[in-house]
C-alpha positions as CSV (number, residue, x, y, z in Angstrom):
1,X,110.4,172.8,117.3
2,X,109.2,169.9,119.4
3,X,105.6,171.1,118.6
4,X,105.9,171.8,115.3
5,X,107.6,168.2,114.3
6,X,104.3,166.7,115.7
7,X,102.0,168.8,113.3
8,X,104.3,168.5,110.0
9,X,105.4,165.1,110.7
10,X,102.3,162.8,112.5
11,X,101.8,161.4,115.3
12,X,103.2,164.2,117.5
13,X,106.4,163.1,119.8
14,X,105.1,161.3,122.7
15,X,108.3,160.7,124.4
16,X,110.1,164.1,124.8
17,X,113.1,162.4,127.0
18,X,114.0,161.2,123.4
19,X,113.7,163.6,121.8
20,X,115.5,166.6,123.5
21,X,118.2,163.5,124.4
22,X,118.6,163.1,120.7
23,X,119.0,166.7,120.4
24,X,121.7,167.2,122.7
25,X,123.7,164.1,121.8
26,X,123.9,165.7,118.1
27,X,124.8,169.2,118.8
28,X,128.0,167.4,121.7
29,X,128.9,165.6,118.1
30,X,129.1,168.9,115.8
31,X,131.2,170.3,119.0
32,X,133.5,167.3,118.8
33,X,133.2,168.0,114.9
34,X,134.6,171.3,115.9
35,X,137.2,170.4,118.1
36,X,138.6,167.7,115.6
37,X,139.0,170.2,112.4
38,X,141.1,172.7,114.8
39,X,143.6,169.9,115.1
40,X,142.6,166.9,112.8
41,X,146.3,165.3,113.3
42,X,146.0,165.2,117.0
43,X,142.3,164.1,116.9
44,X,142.7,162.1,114.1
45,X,141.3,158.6,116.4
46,X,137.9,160.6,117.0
47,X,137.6,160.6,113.4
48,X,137.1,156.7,113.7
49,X,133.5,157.1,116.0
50,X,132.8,160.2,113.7
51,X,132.3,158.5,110.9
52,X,130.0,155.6,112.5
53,X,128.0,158.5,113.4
54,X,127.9,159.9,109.9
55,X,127.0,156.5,108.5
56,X,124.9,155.4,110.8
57,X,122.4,158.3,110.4
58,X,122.2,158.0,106.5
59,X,122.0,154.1,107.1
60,X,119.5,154.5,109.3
61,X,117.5,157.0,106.6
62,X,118.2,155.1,103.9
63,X,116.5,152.0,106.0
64,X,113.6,154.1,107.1
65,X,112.9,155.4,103.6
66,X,112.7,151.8,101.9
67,X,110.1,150.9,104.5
68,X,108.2,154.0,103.6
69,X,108.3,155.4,106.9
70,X,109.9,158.7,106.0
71,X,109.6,161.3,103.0
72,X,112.0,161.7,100.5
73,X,112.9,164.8,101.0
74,X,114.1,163.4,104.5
75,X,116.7,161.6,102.4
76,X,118.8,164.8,102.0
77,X,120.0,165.4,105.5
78,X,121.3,161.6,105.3
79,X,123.1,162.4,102.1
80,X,125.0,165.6,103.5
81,X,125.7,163.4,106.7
82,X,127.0,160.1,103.9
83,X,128.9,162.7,102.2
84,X,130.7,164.2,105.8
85,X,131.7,160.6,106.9
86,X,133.5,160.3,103.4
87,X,135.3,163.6,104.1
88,X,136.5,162.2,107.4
89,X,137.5,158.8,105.5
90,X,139.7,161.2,103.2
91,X,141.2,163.1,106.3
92,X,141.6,160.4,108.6
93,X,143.7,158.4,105.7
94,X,145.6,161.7,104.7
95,X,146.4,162.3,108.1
96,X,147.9,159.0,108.8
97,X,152.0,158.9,110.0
Protein backbone atom coordinates (compact mmCIF):
# COMPACT_ATOMS: atom_id res chain seq x y z
CA UNK A 1 0.00 0.00 0.00
CA UNK A 2 2.80 2.33 0.95
CA UNK A 3 4.19 1.84 -2.64
CA UNK A 4 1.38 2.05 -4.47
CA UNK A 5 0.07 5.55 -2.75
CA UNK A 6 3.49 6.96 -4.23
CA UNK A 7 2.67 5.83 -7.90
CA UNK A 8 -1.30 6.75 -7.89
CA UNK A 9 -0.89 9.72 -5.81
CA UNK A 10 2.78 11.70 -6.65
CA UNK A 11 5.46 12.38 -5.18
CA UNK A 12 5.92 8.92 -3.44
CA UNK A 13 5.91 9.02 0.62
CA UNK A 14 9.26 10.13 1.69
CA UNK A 15 8.68 9.93 5.29
CA UNK A 16 7.41 6.36 6.14
CA UNK A 17 7.56 7.09 10.08
CA UNK A 18 4.39 9.14 9.09
CA UNK A 19 2.95 7.25 7.36
CA UNK A 20 2.80 3.74 9.02
CA UNK A 21 2.25 6.27 12.45
CA UNK A 22 -0.82 7.52 10.71
CA UNK A 23 -1.85 4.19 10.01
CA UNK A 24 -1.71 2.77 13.37
CA UNK A 25 -3.17 5.75 15.12
CA UNK A 26 -6.40 5.24 12.82
CA UNK A 27 -6.99 1.58 13.11
CA UNK A 28 -6.32 2.22 17.67
CA UNK A 29 -9.42 4.76 16.77
CA UNK A 30 -11.86 2.24 14.80
CA UNK A 31 -10.89 -0.19 17.98
CA UNK A 32 -11.93 2.46 20.42
CA UNK A 33 -14.90 2.90 17.80
CA UNK A 34 -15.49 -0.62 18.67
CA UNK A 35 -15.28 -0.60 22.18
CA UNK A 36 -17.63 2.47 22.53
CA UNK A 37 -20.72 0.86 20.38
CA UNK A 38 -20.54 -2.33 22.78
CA UNK A 39 -21.40 -0.03 25.59
CA UNK A 40 -22.06 3.62 24.28
CA UNK A 41 -23.68 4.55 27.82
CA UNK A 42 -20.59 3.74 29.73
CA UNK A 43 -18.24 5.16 27.03
CA UNK A 44 -20.38 7.84 26.26
CA UNK A 45 -17.18 10.72 27.29
CA UNK A 46 -14.99 8.95 24.51
CA UNK A 47 -17.57 9.96 22.23
CA UNK A 48 -16.52 13.65 22.97
CA UNK A 49 -12.52 13.02 21.33
CA UNK A 50 -14.36 10.73 18.70
CA UNK A 51 -16.06 13.24 17.16
CA UNK A 52 -12.92 15.81 16.93
CA UNK A 53 -11.51 12.94 15.16
CA UNK A 54 -14.35 12.57 12.79
CA UNK A 55 -14.38 16.27 12.04
CA UNK A 56 -11.14 16.96 12.00
CA UNK A 57 -10.36 14.55 9.16
CA UNK A 58 -13.30 15.94 6.82
CA UNK A 59 -12.02 19.49 7.98
CA UNK A 60 -8.89 18.73 7.15
CA UNK A 61 -10.16 17.33 3.37
CA UNK A 62 -12.40 19.78 2.92
CA UNK A 63 -9.26 22.39 3.46
CA UNK A 64 -6.97 20.34 1.27
CA UNK A 65 -9.52 20.13 -1.51
CA UNK A 66 -10.11 24.01 -1.73
CA UNK A 67 -6.35 24.49 -2.10
CA UNK A 68 -6.41 21.93 -4.91
CA UNK A 69 -4.15 19.68 -3.30
CA UNK A 70 -6.31 16.62 -3.36
CA UNK A 71 -8.83 14.95 -5.87
CA UNK A 72 -12.32 14.99 -5.47
CA UNK A 73 -12.96 11.83 -5.33
CA UNK A 74 -10.71 12.14 -1.98
CA UNK A 75 -13.72 14.12 -0.69
CA UNK A 76 -15.78 10.93 -0.12
CA UNK A 77 -13.85 9.36 2.72
CA UNK A 78 -14.13 12.86 4.53
CA UNK A 79 -17.91 12.81 3.94
CA UNK A 80 -18.48 9.19 5.42
CA UNK A 81 -16.07 10.28 8.41
CA UNK A 82 -18.53 14.07 8.63
CA UNK A 83 -21.42 11.86 8.51
CA UNK A 84 -19.89 9.24 11.57
CA UNK A 85 -19.08 12.33 13.86
CA UNK A 86 -22.84 13.35 13.38
CA UNK A 87 -23.95 9.80 14.42
CA UNK A 88 -21.88 10.16 17.52
CA UNK A 89 -23.38 13.85 18.11
CA UNK A 90 -26.93 11.88 18.00
CA UNK A 91 -25.73 9.17 20.40
CA UNK A 92 -23.78 11.07 22.67
CA UNK A 93 -26.99 13.47 23.19
CA UNK A 94 -29.41 10.40 23.34
CA UNK A 95 -27.32 8.90 25.77
CA UNK A 96 -27.17 11.63 28.12
CA UNK A 97 -28.77 11.05 32.05
Amino acid sequence: MFDLIGRQDPPAITHPGFYYGFVSVGLAWQVAFLVIARDPVRFRLMMIPSVLEKFGYGASLLVLYLQQRIHPSDLVFGGVDVLLGVLFLLAFFRTSD
